[in-house]
C-alpha positions in Angstrom: 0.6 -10.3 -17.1 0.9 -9.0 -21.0 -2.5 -7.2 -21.6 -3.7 -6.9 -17.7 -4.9 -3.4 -16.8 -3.4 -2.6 -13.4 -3.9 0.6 -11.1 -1.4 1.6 -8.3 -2.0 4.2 -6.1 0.8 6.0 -4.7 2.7 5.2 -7.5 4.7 8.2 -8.2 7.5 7.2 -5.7 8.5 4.4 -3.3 7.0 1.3 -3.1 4.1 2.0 -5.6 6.6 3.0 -8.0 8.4 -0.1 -7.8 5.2 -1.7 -8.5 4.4 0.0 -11.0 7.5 -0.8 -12.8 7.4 -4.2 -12.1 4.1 -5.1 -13.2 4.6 -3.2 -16.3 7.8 -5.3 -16.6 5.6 -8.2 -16.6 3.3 -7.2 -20.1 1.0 -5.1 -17.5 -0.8 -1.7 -18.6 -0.1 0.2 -15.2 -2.2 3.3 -14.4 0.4 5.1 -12.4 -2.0 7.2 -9.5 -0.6 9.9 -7.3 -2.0 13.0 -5.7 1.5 14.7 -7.5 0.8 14.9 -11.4 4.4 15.3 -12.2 5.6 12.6 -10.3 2.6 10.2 -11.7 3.3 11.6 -15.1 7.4 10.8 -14.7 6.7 7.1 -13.5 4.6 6.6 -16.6 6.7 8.0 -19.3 9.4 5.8 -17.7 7.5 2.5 -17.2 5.5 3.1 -20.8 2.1 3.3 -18.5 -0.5 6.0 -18.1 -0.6 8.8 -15.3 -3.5 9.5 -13.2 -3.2 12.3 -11.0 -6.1 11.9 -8.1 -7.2 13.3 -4.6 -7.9 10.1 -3.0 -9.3 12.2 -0.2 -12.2 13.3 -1.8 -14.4 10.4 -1.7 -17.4 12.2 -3.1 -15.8 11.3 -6.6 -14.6 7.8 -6.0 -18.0 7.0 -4.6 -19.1 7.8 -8.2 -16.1 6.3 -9.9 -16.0 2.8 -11.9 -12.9 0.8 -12.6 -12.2 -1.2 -15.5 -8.9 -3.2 -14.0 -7.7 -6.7 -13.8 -5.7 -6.1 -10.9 -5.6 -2.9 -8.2 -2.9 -2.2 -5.7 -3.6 0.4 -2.9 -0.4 1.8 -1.7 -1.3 5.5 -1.2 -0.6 6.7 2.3 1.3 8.8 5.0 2.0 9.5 7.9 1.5 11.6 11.6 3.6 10.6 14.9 1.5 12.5 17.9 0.4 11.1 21.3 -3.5 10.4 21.2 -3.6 13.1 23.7 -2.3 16.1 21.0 -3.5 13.8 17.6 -5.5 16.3 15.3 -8.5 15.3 14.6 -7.9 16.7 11.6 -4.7 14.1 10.3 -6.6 11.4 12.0 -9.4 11.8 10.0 -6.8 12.7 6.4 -5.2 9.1 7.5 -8.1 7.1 8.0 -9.9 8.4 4.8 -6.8 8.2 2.2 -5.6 4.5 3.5 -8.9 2.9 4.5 -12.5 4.4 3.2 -10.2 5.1 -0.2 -9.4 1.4 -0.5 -13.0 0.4 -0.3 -14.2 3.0 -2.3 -11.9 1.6 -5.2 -12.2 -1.9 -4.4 -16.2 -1.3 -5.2 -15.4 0.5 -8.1 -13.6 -2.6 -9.4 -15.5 -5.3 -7.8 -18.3 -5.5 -11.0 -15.8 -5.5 -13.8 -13.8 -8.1 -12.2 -17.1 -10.6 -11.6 -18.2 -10.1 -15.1 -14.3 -11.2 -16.0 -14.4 -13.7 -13.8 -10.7 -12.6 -12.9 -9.6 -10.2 -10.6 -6.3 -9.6 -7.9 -6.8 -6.9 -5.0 -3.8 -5.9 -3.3 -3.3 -3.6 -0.1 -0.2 -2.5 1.0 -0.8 -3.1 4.7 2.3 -2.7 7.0 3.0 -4.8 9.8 1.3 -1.8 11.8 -2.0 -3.7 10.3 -1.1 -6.2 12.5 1.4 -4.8 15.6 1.0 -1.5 17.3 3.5 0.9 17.8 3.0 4.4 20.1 2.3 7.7 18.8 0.6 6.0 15.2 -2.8 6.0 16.5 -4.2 7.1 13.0 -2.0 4.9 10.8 -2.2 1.7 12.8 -5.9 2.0 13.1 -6.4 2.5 9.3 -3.9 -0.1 8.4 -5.7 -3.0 10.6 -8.9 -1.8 9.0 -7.7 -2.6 5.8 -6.9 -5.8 6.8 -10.8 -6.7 7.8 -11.7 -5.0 4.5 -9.1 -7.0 2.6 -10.5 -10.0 4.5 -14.2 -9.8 3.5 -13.4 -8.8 -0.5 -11.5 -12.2 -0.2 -14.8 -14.1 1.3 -17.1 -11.9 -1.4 -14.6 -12.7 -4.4 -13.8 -16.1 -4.3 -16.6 -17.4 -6.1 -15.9 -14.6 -8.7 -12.2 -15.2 -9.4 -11.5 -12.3 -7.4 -8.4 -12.7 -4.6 -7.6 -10.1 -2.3 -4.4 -9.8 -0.2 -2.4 -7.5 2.3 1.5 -7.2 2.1 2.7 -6.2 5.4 6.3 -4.4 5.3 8.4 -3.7 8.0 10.6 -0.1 7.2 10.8 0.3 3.6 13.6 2.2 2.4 11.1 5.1 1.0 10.7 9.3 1.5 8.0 8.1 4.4 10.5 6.5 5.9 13.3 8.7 5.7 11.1 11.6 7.1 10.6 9.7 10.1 14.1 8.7 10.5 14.8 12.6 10.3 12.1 13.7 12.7 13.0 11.2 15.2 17.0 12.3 15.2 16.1 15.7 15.7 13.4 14.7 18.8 16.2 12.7 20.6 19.5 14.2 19.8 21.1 11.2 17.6 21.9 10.2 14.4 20.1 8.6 12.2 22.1 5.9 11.7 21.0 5.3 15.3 17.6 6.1 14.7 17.5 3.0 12.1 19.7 0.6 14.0 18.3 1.3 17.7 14.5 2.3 16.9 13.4 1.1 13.2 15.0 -2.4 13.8 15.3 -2.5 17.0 12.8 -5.7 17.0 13.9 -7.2 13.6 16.1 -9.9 13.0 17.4 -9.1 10.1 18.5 -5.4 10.3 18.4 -3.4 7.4 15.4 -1.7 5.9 13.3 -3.5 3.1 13.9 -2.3 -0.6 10.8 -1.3 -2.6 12.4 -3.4 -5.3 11.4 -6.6 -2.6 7.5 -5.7 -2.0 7.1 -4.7 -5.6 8.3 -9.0 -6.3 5.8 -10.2 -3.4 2.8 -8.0 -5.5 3.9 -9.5 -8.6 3.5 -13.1 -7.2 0.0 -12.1 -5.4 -1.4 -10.4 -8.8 -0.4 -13.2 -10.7 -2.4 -16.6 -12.0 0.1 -18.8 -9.6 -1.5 -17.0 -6.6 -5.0 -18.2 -7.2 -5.4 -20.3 -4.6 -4.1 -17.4 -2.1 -6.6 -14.8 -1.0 -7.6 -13.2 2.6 -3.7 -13.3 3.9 -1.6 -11.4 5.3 2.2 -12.0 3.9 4.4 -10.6 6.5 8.0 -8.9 4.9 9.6 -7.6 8.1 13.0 -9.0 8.7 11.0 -11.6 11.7 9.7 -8.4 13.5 6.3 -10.4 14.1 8.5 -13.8 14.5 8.8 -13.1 18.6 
């Protein structure tokens, strides 16, 4: 990937940052993106890339913005657990717009200077919420199966252009995310949260440990690379055969 200009969002920690570093591994120039400036800025200095800090909330600017990148992975997210009953309209409305209008809003800002290029590799960081449901997630799972359609029609739009787009669909990644939900859920229910892991997070997984972001950040690399060409409008499932049944 030596001279490819690559954005990550959500980069300053977790999965993003394990993209990040992986790309830049690979020759890549990696605009590290994160709503935390420090943490953007300590990603970059390590990985040799450049920081971005950005809102990705505030779409008024990325409606203006244009991208000059070879490849863009959307990663940014987070997370609210609430029955639909009690769900602030408020965090559905903070979900929906960071992990779904966000994405589009920087896909179009890329779209151009990837046709002109005739190159281009789109990447969301879906979940396998994008394509299973779980209670309480009514604001996550909605935005993540959105970003499946979207990911889906860039792929149809982009072919002709040399422009793929793909979703990678984790299970439980080992990240803060996760480990705030682990907490939360001990506390709720009164058990550990080894238990939490072992008899909630996997309960429906064969394989039961959480993912590394080390693992994503390797399926990315393949999907940003030349070799995935031919690969565009999937969804590439990475969830220890939680989907399998």
């Amino acid at each position: 990937m030596t001279g490819r200009q690559v954005l990550v969002t959500g980069a300053g920690g977790g999965i993003g940052a394990a993209v990040a570093e992986r790309l830049a591994g690979a020759g890549a120039e990696v605009t590290v993106a994160d709503l935390d400036g420090k943490a953007a800025a300590a990603v970059a200095d390590r990985i040799g890339g450049r920081p971005w800090q950005v809102d990705l909330t505030d779409t008024g600017a990325l409606a203006e913005l244009t991208l000059d990148v070879d490849v863009l992975v959307s990663n940014a997210g987070v997370q609210h657990v609430s029955p639909i009953e009690s769900f602030d309209p408020a965090h559905f409305r903070r979900i929906t717009t960071l992990m779904l209008e966000a994405p589009f809003l920087l896909t179009r800002a890329a779209l151009s200077g990837m046709y002109e290029r005739g190159f281009g590799r789109i990447v969301h960081i879906s979940s396998v919420h994008g394509l299973r449901a779980s209670k309480y997630k009514a604001a996550y799972v909605a935005a993540k199966h959105g970003v499946e359609g979207l990911s889906k029609v860039t792929a149809l739009e982009g072919g002709e252009h040399g422009v793929t787009s793909n979703c990678v669909n984790p299970g439980y990644v080992r990240t803060a995310l996760v480990s705030a939900q682990i907490a939360e859920q001990a506390r709720a229910h009164g058990i550990s949260q080894e238990q939490v892991t072992e008899e909630v997070l996997l309960a429906r997984t064969a394989i039961k440990r959480l993912i590394e972001p080390a693992e994503v950040a390797e399926l990315v690399a393949f999907l940003a690379s030349d070799a995935a060409a031919m690969v565009t409008g999937a969804a590439y499932t990475m969830d220890g055969g939680w989907t399998a049944a």
